[in-house]
C-alpha positions as CSV (number, residue, x, y, z in Angstrom):
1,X,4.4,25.6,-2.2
2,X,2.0,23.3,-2.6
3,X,1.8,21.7,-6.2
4,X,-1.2,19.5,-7.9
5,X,0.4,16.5,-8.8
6,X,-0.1,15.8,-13.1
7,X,-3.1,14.4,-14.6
8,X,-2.2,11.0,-14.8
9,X,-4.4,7.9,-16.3
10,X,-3.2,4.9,-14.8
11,X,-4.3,2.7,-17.3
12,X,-3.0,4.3,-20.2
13,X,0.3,2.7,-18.8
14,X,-1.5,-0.7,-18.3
15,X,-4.1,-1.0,-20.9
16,X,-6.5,-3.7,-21.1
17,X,-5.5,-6.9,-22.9
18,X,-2.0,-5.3,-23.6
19,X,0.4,-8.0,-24.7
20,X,4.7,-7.8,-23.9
21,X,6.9,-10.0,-25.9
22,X,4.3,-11.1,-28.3
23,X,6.4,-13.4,-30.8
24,X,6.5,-16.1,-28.1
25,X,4.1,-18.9,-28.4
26,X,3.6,-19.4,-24.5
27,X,1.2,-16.6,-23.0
28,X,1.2,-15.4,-19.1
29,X,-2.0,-13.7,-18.4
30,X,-1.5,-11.1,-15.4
31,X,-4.7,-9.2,-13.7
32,X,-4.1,-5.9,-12.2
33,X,-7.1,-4.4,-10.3
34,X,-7.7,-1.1,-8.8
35,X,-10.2,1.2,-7.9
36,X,-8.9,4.8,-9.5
37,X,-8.1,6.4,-6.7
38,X,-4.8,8.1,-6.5
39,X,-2.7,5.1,-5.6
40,X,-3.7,3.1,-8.6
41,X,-0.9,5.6,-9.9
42,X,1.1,3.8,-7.7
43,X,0.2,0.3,-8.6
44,X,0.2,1.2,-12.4
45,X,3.5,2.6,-12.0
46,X,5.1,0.2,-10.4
47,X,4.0,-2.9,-12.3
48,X,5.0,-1.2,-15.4
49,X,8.8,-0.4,-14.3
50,X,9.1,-3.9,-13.0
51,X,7.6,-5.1,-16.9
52,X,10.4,-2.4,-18.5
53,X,12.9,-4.4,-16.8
54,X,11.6,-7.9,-17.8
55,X,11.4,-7.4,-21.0
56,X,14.8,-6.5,-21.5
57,X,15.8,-10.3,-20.0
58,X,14.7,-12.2,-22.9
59,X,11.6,-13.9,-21.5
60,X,10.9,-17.2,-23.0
61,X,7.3,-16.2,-22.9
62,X,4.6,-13.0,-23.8
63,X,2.6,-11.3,-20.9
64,X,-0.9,-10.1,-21.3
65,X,-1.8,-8.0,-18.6
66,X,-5.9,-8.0,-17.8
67,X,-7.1,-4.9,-16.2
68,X,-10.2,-5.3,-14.0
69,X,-11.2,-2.1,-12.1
70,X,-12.6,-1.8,-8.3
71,X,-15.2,-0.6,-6.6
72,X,-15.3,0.7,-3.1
73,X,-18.1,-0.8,-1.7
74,X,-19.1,-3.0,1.3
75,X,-20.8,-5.8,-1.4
76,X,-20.2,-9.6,-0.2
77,X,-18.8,-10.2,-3.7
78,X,-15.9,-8.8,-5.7
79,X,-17.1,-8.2,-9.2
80,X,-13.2,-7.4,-10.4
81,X,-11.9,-10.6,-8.8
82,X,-14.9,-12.4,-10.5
83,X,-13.9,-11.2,-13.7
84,X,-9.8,-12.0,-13.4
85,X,-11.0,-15.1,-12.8
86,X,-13.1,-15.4,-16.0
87,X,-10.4,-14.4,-18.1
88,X,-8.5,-17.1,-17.0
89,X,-5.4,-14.9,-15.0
90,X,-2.7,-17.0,-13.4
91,X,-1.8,-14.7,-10.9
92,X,-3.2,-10.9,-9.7
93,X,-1.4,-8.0,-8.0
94,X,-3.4,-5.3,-6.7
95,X,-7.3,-4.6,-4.8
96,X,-5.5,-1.8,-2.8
97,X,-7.9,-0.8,-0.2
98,X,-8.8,-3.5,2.3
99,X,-12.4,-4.0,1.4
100,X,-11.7,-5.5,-1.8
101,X,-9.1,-7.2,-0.8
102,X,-10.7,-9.0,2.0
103,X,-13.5,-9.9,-0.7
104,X,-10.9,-11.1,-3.8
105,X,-8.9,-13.0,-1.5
106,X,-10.7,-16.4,-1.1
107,X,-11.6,-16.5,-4.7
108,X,-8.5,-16.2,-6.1
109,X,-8.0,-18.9,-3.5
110,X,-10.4,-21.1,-3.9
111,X,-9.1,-21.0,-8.1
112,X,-5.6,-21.3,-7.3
113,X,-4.6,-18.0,-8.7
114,X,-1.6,-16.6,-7.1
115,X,-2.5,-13.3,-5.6
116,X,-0.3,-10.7,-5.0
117,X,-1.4,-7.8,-2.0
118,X,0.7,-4.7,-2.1
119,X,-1.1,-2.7,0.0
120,X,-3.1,-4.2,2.2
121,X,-2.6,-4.1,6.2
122,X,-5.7,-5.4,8.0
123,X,-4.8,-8.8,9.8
124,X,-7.5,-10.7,8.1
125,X,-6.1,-10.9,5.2
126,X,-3.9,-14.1,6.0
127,X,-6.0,-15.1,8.6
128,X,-7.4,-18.2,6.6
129,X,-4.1,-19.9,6.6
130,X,-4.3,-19.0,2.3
131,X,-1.5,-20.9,0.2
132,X,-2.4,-18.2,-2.6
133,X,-2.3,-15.3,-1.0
134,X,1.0,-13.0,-0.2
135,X,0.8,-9.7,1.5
136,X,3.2,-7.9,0.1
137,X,2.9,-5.0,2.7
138,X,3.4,-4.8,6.3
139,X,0.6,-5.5,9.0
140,X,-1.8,-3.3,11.8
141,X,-0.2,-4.1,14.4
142,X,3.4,-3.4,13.4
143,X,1.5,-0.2,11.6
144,X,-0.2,0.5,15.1
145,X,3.5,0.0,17.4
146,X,5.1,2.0,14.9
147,X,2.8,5.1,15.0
148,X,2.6,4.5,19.2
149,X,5.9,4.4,19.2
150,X,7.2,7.6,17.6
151,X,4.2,9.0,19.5
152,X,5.3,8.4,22.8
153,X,9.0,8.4,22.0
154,X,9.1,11.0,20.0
155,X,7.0,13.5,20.7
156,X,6.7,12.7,24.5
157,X,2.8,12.2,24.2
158,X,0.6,10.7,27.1
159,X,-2.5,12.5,26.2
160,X,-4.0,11.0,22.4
161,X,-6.9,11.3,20.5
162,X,-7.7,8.7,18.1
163,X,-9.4,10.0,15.1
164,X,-10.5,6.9,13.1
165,X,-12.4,6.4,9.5
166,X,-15.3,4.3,9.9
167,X,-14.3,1.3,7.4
168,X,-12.9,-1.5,7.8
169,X,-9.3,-0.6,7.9
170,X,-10.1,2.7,10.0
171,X,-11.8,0.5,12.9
172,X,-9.2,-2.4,12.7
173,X,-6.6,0.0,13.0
174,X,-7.8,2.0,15.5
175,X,-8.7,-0.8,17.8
176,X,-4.9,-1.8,17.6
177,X,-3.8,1.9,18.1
178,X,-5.9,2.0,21.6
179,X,-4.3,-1.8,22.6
180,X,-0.6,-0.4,22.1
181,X,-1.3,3.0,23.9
182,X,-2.3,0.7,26.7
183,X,0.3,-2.1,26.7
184,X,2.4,1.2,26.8
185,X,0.5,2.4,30.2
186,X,-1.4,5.2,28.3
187,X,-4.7,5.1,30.0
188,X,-5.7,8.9,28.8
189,X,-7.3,8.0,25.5
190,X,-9.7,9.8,23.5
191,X,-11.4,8.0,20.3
192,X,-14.1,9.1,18.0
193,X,-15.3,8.3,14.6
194,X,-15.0,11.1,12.2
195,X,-17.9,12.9,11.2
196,X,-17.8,16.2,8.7
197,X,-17.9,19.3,10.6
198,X,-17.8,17.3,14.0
199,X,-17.1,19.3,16.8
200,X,-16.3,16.4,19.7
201,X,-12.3,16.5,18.8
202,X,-11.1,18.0,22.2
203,X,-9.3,21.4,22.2
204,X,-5.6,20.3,23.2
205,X,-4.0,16.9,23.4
206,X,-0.3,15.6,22.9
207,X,-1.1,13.8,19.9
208,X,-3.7,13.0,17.4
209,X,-3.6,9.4,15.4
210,X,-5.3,9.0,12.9
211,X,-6.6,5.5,11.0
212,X,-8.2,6.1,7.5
213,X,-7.8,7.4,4.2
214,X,-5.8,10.0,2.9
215,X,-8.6,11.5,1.3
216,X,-10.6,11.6,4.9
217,X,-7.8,12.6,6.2
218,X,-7.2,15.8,4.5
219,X,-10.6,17.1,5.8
220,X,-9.4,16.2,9.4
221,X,-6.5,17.9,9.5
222,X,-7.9,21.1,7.6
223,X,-10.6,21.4,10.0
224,X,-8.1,21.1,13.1
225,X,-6.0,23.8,10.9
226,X,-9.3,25.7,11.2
227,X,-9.9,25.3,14.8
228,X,-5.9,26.9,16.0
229,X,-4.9,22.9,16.5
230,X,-1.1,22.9,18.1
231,X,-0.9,19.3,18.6
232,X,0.9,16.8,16.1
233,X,-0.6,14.8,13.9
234,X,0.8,11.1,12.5
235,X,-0.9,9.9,10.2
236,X,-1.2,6.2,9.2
237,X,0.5,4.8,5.3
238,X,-2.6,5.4,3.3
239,X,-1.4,9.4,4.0
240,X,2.0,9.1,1.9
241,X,1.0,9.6,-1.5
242,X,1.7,13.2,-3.5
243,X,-1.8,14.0,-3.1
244,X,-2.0,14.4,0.3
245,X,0.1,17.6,0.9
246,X,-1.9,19.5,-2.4
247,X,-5.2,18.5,-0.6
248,X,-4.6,19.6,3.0
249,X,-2.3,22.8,1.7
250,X,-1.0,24.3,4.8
251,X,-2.9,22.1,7.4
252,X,-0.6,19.2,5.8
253,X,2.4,21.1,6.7
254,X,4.6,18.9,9.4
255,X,1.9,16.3,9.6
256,X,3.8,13.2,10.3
257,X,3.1,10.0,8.0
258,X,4.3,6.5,9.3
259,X,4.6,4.6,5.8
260,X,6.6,2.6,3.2
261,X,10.4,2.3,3.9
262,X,12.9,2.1,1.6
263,X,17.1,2.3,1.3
264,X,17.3,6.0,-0.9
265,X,21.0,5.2,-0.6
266,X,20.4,1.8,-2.8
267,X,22.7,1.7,-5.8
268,X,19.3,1.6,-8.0
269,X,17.0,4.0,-6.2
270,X,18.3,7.3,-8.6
271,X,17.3,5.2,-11.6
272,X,14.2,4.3,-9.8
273,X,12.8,7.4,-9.2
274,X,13.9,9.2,-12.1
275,X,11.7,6.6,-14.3
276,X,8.9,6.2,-11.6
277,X,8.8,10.3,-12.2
278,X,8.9,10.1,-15.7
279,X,6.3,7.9,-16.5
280,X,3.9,8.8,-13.5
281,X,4.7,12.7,-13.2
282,X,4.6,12.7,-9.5
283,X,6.9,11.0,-6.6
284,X,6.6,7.6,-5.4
285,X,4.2,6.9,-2.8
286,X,3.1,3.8,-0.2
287,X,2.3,1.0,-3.1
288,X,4.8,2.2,-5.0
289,X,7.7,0.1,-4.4
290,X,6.0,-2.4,-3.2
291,X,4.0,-3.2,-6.5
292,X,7.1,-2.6,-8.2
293,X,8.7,-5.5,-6.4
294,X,6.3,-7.6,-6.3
295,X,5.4,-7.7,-9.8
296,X,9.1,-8.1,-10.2
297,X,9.7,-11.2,-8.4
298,X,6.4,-13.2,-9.5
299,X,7.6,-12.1,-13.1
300,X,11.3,-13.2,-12.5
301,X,9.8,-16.0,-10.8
302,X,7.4,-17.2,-13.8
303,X,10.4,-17.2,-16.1
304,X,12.0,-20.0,-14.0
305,X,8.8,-22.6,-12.8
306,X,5.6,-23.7,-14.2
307,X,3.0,-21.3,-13.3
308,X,0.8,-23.9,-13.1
309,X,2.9,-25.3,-9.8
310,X,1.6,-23.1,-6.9
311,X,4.1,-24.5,-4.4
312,X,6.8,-24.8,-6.7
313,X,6.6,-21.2,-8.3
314,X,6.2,-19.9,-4.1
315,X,9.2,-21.1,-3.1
316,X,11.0,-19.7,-6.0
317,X,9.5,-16.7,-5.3
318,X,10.2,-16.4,-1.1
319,X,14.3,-17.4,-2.6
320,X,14.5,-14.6,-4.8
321,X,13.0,-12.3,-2.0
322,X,15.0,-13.6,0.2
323,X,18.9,-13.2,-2.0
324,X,18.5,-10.0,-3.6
325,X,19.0,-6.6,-2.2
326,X,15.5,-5.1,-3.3
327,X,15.0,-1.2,-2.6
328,X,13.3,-2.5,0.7
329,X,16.0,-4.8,1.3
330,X,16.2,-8.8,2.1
331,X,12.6,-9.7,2.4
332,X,11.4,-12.7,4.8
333,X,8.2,-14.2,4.3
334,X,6.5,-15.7,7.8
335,X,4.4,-19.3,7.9
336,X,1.1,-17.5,7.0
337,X,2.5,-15.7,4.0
338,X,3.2,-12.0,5.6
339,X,6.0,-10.2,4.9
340,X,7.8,-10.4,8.1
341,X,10.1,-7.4,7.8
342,X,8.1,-5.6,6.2
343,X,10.1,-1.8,6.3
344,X,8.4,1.2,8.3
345,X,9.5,4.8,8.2
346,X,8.7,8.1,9.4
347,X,7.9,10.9,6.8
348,X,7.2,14.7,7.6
349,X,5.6,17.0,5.0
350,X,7.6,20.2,4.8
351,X,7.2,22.7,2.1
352,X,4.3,20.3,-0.1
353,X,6.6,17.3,0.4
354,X,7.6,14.1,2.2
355,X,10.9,14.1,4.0
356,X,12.2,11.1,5.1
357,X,12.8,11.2,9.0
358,X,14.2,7.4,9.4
């Protein structure tokens, strides 16, 4: 039932230095940065299908893509951003998890490098007013109404456990989980910070939310497997990735994952996943689509203004998202750079995969 997904090396799609449409004279240097966990299959992935399609539109111009890889670590100073930098990159898509995110963000800022987020949730992220910075991913607080919502809605909960990750995304998130259970007159609300082999998770509740990593999260819900646990689980985006339902085997089974959206009845979703498969070996995930429109756009985008004209090359950028009908849709930008309707949807793992709910 529940199948390893292939051994996959992200980088052999995206190699350091590697150069598309080398007989032009004008060079685009892209950085990509990610830490090797399993959604840097994702990013990989995606930025490579959206580069498949460029190249088939003629570009006036060669793209060199500059790999940096991530670290996970609470460090004041982002040693991948540092080096994009140095290599001279005119624009970045990636720093997955939060923590390097929040870190790359004002230096690719403070050099004027467009910087592209695809999976990043955690409010602070456009909190500095950046002109640089696009989050191209939704926020916590839609994340946290969005889990609440299908929790009390849905599966007629009014007794929840929080379960949180203690990292930066895990607490942020949790802390807006416990404000919409109470805007939402919830007032019988359990939280506690996961600890292996902890034994405070209470015996029943109507629902259990969790807010951290999919990796963290597999241990959770095998040891509530373990302990005869009845009560659903939902399970915030970093869950939907293949992964996920090979680690937690039959404790993964009907967990509920509120993640990535996207129209599967889109004219160019079949073709989509059929080459995200082939060149991945796995299904498409959270960053997935994501990175692959993003990358997209900017490289659309970078055919038709100067690079070197930040404001110019943005509002190119928030027109295309806006006219075209991308696998997420029309996307609107807000004032601070978010993406303002940013998709949510409802997964279920049954049998070792995700089913779309809505």
């Amino acid at each position: 039932m529940y199948k390893q997904t292939t051994d996959f090396n992200p980088l052999s799609l995206l190699k350091h230095n590697h150069k598309y449409n080398p007989s032009q004279s004008q060079t685009i240097k892209l950085g990509v940065s990610g830490n090797l966990g399993g959604h840097t299959r994702e990013l990989c992935t995606g930025v490579y299908l959206a580069i498949e399609d460029w190249s088939v539109t003629s570009p006036l111009y060669s793209l060199e893509i500059v790999w940096a890889e991530d670290v996970l670590e609470e460090s004041t100073v982002s040693e991948a951003a540092n080096y994009l930098v140095q290599q001279g990159v005119q624009a970045v898509i990636g720093h997955l998890a939060s923590t390097e995110a929040l870190k790359a963000a004002p230096l690719y800022e403070k050099n004027k490098i467009l910087y592209l987020a695809p999976a990043t949730s955690h409010p602070d992220i456009t909190q500095q007013n950046y002109k640089h910075v696009l989050r191209f991913f939704g926020q916590d607080h839609h994340l946290a109404n969005k889990m609440v919502e299908f929790s009390l809605k849905s599966l007629k909960s009014k007794n929840v456990t929080i379960i949180k990750q203690h990292n930066k995304h895990g607490n942020s998130l949790s802390q807006l989980l416990k404000c919409e259970l109470r805007k939402n007159d919830v007032s019988d609300i359990t939280e506690i910070t996961w600890e292996e082999g902890d034994t405070r998770i209470p015996d029943y509740c109507e629902a259990i939310l969790f807010a951290g990593t999919y990796q963290v999260g597999s241990k959770v819900i095998k040891e509530l497997y373990r302990r005869g646990n009845k009560s659903p689980i939902v399970m915030a985006d970093d869950a939907y990735i293949s992964e996920f339902p090979f680690l937690g085997g039959d404790a993964a089974e009907g967990v509920y994952v509120v993640s990535t959206g996207h129209d599967p009845t889109h004219p160019q979703y079949p073709a989509f996943l059929e080459r995200y498969h082939k060149h991945s070996g796995s299904q498409p995930g959270a960053y997935s689509i994501t990175s692959y429109i993003a990358t997209k756009l900017l490289l659309s985008s970078l055919s038709e203004r100067d690079v070197g004209c930040t404001d110019s090359l943005l509002k190119w950028f928030y027109s295309k998202s806006q006219l075209n009908n991308h696998l997420m849709g029309s996307l609107l930008f807000d004032d601070q750079n978010n993406l303002a309707n940013f998709p949510w949807a409802i997964y279920q793992v049954q049998n070792g995969y995700f089913k779309k709910l809505r």
